[in-house]
C-alpha positions in Angstrom: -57.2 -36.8 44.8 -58.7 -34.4 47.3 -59.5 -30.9 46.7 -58.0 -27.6 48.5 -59.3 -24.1 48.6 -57.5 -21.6 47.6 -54.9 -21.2 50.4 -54.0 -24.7 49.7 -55.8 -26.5 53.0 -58.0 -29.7 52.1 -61.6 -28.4 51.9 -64.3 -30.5 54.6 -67.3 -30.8 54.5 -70.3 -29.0 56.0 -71.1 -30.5 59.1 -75.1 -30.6 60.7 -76.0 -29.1 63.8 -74.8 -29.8 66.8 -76.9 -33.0 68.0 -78.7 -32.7 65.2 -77.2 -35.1 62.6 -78.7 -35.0 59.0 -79.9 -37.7 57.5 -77.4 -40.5 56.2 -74.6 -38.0 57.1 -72.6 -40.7 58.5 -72.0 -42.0 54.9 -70.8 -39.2 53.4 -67.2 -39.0 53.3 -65.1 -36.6 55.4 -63.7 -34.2 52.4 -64.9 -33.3 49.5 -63.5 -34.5 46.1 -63.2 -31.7 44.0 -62.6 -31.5 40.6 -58.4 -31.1 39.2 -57.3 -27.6 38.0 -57.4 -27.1 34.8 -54.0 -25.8 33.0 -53.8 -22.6 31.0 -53.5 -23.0 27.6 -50.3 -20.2 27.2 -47.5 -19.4 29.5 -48.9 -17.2 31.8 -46.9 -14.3 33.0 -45.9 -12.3 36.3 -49.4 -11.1 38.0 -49.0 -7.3 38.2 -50.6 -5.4 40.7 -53.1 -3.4 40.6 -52.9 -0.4 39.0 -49.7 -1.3 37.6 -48.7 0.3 34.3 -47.6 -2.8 32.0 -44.8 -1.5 29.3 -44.5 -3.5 26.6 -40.7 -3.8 25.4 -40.5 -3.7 21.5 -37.9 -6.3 19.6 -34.4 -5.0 19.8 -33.1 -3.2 16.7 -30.6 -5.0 14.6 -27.1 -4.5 15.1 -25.6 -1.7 13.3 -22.9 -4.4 11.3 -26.3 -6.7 10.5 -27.4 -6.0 6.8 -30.6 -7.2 5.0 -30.8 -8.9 2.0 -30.8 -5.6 -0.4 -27.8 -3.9 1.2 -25.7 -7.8 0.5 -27.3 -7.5 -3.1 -25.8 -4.0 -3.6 -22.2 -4.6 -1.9 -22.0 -8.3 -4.2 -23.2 -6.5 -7.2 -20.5 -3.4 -6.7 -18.1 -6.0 -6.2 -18.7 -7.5 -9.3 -18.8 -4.4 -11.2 -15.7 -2.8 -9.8 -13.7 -6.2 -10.5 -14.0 -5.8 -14.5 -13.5 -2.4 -14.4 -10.0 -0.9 -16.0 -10.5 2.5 -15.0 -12.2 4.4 -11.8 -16.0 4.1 -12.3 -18.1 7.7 -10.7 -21.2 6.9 -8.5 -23.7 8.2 -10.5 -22.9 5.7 -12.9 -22.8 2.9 -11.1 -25.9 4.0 -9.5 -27.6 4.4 -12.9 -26.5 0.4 -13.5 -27.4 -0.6 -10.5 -30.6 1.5 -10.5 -30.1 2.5 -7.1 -30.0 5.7 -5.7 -26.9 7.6 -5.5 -26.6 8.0 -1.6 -27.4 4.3 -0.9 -24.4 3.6 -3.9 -21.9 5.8 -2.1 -22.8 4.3 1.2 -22.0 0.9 0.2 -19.3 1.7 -1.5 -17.1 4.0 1.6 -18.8 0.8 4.0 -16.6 -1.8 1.6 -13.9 0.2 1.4 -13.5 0.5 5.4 -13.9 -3.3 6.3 -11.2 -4.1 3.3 -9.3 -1.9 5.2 -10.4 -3.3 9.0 -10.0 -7.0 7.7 -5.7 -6.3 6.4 -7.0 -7.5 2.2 -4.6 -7.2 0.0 -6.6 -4.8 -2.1 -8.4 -2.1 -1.3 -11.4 -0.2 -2.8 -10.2 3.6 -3.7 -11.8 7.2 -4.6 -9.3 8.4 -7.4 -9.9 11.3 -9.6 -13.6 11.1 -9.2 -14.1 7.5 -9.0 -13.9 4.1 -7.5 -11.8 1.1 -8.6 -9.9 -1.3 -7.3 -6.0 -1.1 -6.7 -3.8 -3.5 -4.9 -2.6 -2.3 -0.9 0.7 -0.4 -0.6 1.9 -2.7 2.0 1.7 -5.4 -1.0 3.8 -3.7 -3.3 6.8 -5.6 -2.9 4.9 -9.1 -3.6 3.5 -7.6 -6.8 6.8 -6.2 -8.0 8.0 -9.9 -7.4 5.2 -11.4 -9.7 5.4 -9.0 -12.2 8.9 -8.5 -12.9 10.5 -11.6 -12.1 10.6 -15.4 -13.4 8.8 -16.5 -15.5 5.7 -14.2 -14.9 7.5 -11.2 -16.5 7.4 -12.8 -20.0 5.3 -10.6 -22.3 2.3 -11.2 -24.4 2.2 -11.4 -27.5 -0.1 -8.4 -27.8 2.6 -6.6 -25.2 5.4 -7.4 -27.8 3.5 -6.0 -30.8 2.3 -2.4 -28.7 6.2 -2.4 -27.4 7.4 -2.6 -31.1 5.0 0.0 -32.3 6.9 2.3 -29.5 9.9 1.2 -30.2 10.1 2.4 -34.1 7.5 5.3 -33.7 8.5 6.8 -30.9 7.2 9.5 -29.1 4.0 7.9 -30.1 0.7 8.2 -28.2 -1.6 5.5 -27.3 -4.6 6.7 -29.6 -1.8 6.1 -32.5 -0.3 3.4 -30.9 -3.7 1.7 -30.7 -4.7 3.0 -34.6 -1.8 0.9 -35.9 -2.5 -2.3 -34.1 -6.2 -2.0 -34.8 -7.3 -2.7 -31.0 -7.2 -0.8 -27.9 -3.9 -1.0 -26.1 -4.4 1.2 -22.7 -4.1 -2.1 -20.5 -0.7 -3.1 -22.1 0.3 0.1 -22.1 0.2 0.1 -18.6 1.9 -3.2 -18.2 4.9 -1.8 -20.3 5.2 1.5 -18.2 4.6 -0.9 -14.8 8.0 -2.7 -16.1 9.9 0.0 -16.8 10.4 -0.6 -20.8 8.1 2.6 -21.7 8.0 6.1 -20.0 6.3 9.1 -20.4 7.6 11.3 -22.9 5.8 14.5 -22.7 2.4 15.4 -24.4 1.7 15.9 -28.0 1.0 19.8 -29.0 -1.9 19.7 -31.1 -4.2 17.3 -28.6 -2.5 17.1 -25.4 -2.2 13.1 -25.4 0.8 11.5 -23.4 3.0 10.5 -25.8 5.4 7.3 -25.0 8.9 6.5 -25.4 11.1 3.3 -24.4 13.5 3.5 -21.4 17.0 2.3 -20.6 16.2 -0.7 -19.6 14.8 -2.1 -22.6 17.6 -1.3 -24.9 19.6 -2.9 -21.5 17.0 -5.9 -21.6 17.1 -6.1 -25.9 20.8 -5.9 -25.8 21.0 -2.6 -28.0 23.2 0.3 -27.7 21.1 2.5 -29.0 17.8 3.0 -31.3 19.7 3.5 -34.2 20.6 -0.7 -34.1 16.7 -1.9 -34.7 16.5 -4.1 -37.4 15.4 -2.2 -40.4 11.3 -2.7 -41.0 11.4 -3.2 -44.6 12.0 -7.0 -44.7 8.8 -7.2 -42.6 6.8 -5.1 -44.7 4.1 -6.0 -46.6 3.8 -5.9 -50.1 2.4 -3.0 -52.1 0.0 -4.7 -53.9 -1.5 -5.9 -50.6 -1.8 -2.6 -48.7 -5.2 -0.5 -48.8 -4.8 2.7 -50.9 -7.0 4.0 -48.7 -5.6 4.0 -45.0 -2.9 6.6 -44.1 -1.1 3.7 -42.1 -0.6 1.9 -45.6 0.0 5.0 -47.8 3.2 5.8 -46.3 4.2 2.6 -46.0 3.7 2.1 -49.6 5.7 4.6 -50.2 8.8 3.4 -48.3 8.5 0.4 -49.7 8.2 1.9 -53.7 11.5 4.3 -52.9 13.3 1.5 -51.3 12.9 -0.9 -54.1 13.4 1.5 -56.8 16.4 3.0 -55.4 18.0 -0.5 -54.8 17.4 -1.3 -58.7 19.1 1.8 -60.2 21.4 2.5 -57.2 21.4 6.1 -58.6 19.5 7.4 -55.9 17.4 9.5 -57.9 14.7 6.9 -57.5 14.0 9.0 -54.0 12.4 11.7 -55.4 10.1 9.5 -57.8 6.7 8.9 -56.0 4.7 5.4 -55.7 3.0 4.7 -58.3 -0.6 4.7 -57.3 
């Protein structure tokens, strides 16, 4: 292939002076082969002119919805947290679990609430009385209301039936006492009973300010009672005496009803009510 200059016109060769041929010049050819470009080894770019100032454009920024892989760690572990949570959790603890600091806690935690919100869930992530939990979105109300009170769904626990019958012959009972007789903590069923309207609030106890708890209406209406007065007596489902601890307040008194009962039901006298157990 022949060669060109740089304007792109073949390149001849030097020719001798006029009537004066040089030697053998007949035999060389008429243009001369040169050798083939050779190509760059990178892209080269635009040629700038001279005394051109050349800025350099830096790599765009991240979108402001893109998050690295420690801001999806914190928002998956919050999540997790949150979800076994029975009560509203403050930041600085969940920053002190998380060991993460505060501000970069709250952050996540008003950025998940807002795209529950932007994406229409069905639950939503709440600041309530100094904390964040978890509560299901008003505009679901009437769905929930549907699974928890009709059906089969609206069947209690067994747990729920033994807290409910605590109520039911103590009342107005709080839930630290309501808890002390079953032996277990109770605050979740509570809440299920008062979400079905079979307990209510009954106003607060004097000497500690607890809540104390009543039943309703409706669950004499659902229990088919007119009144508290018809409960079944306890004393067929009492234990004996023998098997109750002399030590626990709980079995005491119930001792005791059980000794008077028995002892007035032999004599029939009734003067078996002022004798005490005998311990």
């Amino acid at each position: 292939m022949s060669g060109r200059d740089e304007g792109g016109r073949p390149v001849r060769r030097p020719l001798g002076m006029p009537g004066r041929p040089r030697a053998e010049e007949w035999l060389e050819p008429a243009f001369r082969l040169l050798p083939d470009p050779v190509e760059p080894a990178g892209p080269v770019g635009p040629v700038e002119p001279a005394g051109a100032v050349v800025v350099h454009q830096k790599s765009a920024p991240p979108a402001s919805g893109a998050e690295g892989p420690d801001d999806a760690g914190l928002r998956a572990d919050l999540e997790a947290v949150l979800m076994v949570v029975d009560e509203p959790v403050a930041e600085e603890r969940l920053a002190g679990v998380l060991e993460r600091p505060r501000a970069e806690v709250a952050a996540a935690l008003r950025e998940l609430s807002a795209e529950y919100t932007a994406q229409g869930r069905g639950f939503d992530l709440r600041l309530v009385a100094g904390g964040w939990r978890f509560y299901s979105r008003d505009t679901c109300s009437a769905a929930v209301d549907r699974f928890l009170l009709d059906g089969r769904q609206a069947r209690l626990s067994q747990a729920a039936l033994e807290t409910l019958a605590v109520i039911a012959y103590r009342q107005p009972v709080s839930r630290s006492r309501v808890s002390a007789v079953r032996g277990v903590n109770c605050d979740g069923v509570m809440r299920t009973l008062v979400q079905r309207g079979l307990v209510e609030e009954a106003g607060s106890e004097p000497e500690t300010g607890a809540i104390l708890y009543r039943t309703t209406n409706y669950f004499l209406e659902r229990m088919g009672l007119r009144g508290l007065d018809e409960l079944p007596e306890l004393a067929p489902f009492l234990p004996e005496v023998d098997d109750v601890e002399a030590e626990s307040l709980e079995g005491t008194m119930i001792a005791e009803a059980v000794a008077a009962a028995a002892a007035q039901a032999a004599d029939g006298s009734g003067e078996a009510g002022r004798a005490g157990p005998d311990r």
